[in-house]
C-alpha positions as a Markdown table, in Angstrom:
| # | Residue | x | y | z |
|---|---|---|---|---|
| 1 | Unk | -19.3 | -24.7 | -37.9 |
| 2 | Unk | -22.7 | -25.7 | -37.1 |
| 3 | Unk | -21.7 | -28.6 | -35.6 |
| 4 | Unk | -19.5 | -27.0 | -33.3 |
| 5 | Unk | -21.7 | -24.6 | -31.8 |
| 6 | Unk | -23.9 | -26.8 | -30.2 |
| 7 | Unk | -20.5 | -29.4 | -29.1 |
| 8 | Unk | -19.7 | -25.7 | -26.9 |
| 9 | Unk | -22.9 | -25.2 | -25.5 |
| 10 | Unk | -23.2 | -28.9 | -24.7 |
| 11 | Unk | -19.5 | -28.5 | -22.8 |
| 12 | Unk | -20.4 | -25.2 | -21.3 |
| 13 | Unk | -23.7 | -26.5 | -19.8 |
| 14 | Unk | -21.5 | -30.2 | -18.8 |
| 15 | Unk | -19.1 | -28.0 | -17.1 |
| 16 | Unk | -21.8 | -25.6 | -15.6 |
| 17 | Unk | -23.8 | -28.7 | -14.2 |
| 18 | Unk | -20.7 | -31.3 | -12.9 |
| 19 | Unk | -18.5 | -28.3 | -11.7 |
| 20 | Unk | -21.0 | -25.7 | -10.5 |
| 21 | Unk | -19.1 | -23.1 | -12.6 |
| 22 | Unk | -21.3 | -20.3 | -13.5 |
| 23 | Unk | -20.5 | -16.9 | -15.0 |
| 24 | Unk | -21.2 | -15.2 | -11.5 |
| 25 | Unk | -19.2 | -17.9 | -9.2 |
| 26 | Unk | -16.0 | -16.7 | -12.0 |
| 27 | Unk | -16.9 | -13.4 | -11.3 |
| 28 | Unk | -17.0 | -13.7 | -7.6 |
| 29 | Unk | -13.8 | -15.6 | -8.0 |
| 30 | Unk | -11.7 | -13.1 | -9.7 |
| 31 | Unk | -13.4 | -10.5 | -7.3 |
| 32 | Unk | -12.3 | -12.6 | -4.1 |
| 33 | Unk | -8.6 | -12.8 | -5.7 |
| 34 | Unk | -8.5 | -8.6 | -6.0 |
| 35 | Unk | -9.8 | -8.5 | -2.7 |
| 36 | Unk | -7.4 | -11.0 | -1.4 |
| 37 | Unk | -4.6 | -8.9 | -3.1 |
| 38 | Unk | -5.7 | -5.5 | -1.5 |
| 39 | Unk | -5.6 | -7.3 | 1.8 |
| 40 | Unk | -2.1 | -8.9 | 1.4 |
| 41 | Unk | -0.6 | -5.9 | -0.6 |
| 42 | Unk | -2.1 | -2.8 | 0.4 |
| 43 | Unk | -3.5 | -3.1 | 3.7 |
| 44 | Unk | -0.1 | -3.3 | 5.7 |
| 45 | Unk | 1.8 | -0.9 | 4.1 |
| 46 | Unk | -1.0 | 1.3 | 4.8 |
| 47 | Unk | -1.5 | -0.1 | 8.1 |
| 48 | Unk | 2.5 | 1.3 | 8.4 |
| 49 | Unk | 1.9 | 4.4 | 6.9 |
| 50 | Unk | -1.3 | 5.7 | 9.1 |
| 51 | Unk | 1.6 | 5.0 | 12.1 |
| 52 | Unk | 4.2 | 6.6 | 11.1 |
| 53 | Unk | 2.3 | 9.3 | 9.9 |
| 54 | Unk | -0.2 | 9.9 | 13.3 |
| 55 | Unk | 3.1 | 9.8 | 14.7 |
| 56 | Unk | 4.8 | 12.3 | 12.5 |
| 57 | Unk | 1.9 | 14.6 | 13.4 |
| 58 | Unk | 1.7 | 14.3 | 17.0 |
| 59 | Unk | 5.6 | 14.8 | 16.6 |
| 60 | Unk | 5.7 | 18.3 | 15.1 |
| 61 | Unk | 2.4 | 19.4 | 16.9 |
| 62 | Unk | 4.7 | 18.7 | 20.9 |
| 63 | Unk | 7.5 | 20.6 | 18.9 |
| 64 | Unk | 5.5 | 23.5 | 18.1 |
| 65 | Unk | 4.0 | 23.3 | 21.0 |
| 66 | Unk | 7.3 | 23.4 | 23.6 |
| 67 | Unk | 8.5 | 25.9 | 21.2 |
| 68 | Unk | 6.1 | 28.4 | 22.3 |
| 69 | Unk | 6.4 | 27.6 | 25.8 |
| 70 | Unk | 10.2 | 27.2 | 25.6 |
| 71 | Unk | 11.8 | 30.0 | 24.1 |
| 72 | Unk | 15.2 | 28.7 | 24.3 |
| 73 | Unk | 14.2 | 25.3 | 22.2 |
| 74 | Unk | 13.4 | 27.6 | 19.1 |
| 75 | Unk | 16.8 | 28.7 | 19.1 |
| 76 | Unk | 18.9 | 25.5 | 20.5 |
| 77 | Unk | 16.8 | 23.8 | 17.6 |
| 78 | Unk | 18.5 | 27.0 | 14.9 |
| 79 | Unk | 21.7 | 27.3 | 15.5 |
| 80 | Unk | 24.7 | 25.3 | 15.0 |
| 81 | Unk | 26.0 | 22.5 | 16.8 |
| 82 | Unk | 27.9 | 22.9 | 20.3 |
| 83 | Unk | 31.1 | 21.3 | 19.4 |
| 84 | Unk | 31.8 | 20.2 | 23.2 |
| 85 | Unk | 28.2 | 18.4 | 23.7 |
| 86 | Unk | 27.4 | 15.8 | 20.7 |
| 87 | Unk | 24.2 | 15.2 | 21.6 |
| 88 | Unk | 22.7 | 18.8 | 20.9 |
| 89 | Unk | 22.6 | 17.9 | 17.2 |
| 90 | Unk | 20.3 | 15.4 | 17.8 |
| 91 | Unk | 17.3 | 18.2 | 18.1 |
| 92 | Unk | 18.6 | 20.1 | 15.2 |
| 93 | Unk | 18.2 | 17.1 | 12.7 |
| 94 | Unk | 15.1 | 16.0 | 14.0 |
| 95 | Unk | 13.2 | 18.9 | 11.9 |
| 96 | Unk | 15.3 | 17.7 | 9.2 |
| 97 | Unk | 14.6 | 14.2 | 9.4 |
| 98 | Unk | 10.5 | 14.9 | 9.3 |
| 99 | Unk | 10.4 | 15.5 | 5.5 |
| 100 | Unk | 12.4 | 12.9 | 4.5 |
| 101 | Unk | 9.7 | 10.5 | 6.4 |
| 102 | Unk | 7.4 | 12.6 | 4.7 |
| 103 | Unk | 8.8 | 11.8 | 1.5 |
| 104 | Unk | 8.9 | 7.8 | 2.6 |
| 105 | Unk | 5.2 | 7.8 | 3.6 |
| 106 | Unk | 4.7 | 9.4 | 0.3 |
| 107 | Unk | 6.5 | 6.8 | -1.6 |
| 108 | Unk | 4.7 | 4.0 | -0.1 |
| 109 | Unk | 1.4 | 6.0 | -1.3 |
| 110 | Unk | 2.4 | 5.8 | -4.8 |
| 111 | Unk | 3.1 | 2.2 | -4.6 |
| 112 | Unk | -0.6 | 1.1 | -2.7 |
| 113 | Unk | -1.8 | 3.6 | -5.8 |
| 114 | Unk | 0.1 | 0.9 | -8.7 |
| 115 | Unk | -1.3 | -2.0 | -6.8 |
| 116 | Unk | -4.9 | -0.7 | -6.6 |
| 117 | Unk | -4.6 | 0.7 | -9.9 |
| 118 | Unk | -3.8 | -2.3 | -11.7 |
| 119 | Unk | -6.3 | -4.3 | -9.1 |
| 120 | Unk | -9.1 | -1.7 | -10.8 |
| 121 | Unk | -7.7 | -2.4 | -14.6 |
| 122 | Unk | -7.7 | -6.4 | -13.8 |
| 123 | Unk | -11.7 | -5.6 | -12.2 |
| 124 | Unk | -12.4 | -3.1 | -15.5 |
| 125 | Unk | -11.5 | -5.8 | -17.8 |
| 126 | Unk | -13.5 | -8.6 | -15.9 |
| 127 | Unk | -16.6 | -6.4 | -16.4 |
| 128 | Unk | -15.9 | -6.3 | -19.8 |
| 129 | Unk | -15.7 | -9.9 | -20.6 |
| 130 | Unk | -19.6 | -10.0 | -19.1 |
| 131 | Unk | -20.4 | -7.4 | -22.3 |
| 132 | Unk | -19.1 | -10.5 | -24.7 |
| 133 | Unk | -21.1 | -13.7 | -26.1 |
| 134 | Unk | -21.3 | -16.7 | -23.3 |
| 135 | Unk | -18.6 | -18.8 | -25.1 |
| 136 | Unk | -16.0 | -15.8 | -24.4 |
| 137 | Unk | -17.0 | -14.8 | -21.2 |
| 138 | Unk | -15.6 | -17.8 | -19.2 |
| 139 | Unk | -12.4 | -18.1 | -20.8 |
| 140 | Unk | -12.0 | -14.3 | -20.8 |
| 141 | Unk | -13.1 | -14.0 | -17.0 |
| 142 | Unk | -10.4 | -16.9 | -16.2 |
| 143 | Unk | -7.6 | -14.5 | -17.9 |
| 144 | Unk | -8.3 | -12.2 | -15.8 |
| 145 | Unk | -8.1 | -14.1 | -12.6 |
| 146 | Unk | -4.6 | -14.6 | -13.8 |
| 147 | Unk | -3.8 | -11.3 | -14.4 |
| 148 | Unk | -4.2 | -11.5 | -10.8 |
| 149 | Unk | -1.3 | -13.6 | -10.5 |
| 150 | Unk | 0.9 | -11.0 | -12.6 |
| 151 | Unk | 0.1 | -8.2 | -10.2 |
| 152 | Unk | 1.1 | -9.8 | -7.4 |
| 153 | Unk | 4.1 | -11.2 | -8.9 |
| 154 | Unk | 5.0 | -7.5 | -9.6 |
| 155 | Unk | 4.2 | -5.8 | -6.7 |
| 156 | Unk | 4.8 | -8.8 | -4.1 |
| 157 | Unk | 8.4 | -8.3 | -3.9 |
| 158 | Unk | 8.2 | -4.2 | -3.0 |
| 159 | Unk | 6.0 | -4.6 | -0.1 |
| 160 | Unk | 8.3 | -5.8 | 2.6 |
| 161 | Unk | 11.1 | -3.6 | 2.0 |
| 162 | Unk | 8.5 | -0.4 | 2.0 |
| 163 | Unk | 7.1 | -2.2 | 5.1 |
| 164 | Unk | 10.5 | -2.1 | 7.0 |
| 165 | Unk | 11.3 | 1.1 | 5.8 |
| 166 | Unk | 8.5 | 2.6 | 7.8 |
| 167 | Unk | 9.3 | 0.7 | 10.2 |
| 168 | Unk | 12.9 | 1.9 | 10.6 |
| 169 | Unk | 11.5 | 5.2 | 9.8 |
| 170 | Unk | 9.6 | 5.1 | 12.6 |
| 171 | Unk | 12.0 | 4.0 | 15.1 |
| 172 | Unk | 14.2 | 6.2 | 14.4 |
| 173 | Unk | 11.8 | 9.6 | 14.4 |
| 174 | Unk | 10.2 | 8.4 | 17.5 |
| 175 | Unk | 14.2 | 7.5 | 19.2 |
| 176 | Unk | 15.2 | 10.5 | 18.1 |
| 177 | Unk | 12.0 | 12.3 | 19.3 |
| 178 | Unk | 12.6 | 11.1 | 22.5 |
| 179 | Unk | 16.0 | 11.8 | 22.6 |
| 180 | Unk | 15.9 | 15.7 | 21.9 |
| 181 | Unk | 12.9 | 15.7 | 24.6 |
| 182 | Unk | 15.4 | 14.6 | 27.1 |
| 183 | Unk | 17.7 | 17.0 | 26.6 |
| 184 | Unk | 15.4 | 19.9 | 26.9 |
C-alpha cells in the first residue's frame, strides 16, 4: 500500500502537468456541461412559454376590455351557439380554450423544473466530490460530468414535442383570437 500511494500521486501530477487537468478545469468542465444543458433544454421551452403566455395575457386583458365597452360580446360570448351561423362558437370556446393553454404552459414549467432540478443534484454532488481526498476528487468530478450525459438523455427527447405544443397552442389561441375579433 505504500508503494501505491506515491505510484497515484506520481500519475495524478503526470496527468496534471502533460494534460493540464486540474481539479478546478474538471470543475469548470462539469459546470460548462450544466450550463450547456440549461441552454439546450431549458432555455427554449421557456423561450415558448414567456410567448404564449404574454400572449395569453394580452389575450384576456382585449376580452375584458371589449367586454366592458361591448355589452353585447359578454352575452354573445354566454350563451349557446346560433345553430344557423357556425362561426359564433368560435368566441364562446375561446374562454374555454385559455385554461387548457394554461394548463400546457404549466406542464412545460414542471418539465424546465426536472431538468434544472437534476442539473442542481449533478452541480450538488460535484461540490461534494471537492470535500473528498485528491485521489477521489478527479474520478468522482468525471462521474458527474457524465451524469450530465444521463440528464440529457432523459429529458432530450420531451423538449421538442413540449416546444411544438406551445407552438400549436399558440397558433391556435392567437387564430382563434383573431377570428372572434372579426366577428364582433
Amino acid at each position: 500500500m505504500v508503494g501505491l500511494l506515491p505510484t497515484i500521486f506520481i500519475s495524478l501530477f503526470i496527468f496534471q502537468t502533460c494534460y493540464g487537468v486540474t481539479i478546478d478545469s474538471i470543475r469548470h468542465l462539469l459546470e460548462e456541461k450544466v450550463e450547456d444543458l440549461l441552454q439546450e433544454l431549458v432555455k427554449p421551452v421557456i423561450t415558448e412559454m414567456s410567448t404564449l403566455n404574454r400572449t395569453l395575457l394580452f389575450i384576456e386583458k382585449d376580452l375584458n376590455k371589449r367586454k366592458l365597452t361591448n355589452r353585447y360580446l359578454s352575452i354573445f360570448m354566454n350563451t349557446e351557439a346560433n345553430e344557423n351561423y357556425e362561426n359564433d362558437n368560435i368566441c364562446r370556446n375561446l374562454p374555454v380554450y385559455l385554461p387548457k393553454a394554461k394548463q400546457i404552459i404549466e406542464n412545460a414549467f414542471y418539465m424546465c423544473t426536472e431538468v434544472t432540478g437534476s442539473l442542481s443534484d449533478v452541480i450538488a454532488d460535484g461540490l461534494k466530490c471537492l470535500d473528498i481526498n485528491i485521489l477521489k476528487t478527479i474520478p468522482c468530478l468525471l462521474r458527474d460530468i457524465g451524469k450530465t450525459l444521463v440528464v440529457y438523455k432523459k429529458y432530450k427527447p420531451e423538449i421538442l414535442p413540449i416546444i411544438l405544443e406551445l407552438k400549436k397552442t399558440l397558433t391556435l389561441v392567437y387564430e382563434m383570437y383573431r377570428d372572434c375579433i372579426k366577428l364582433l
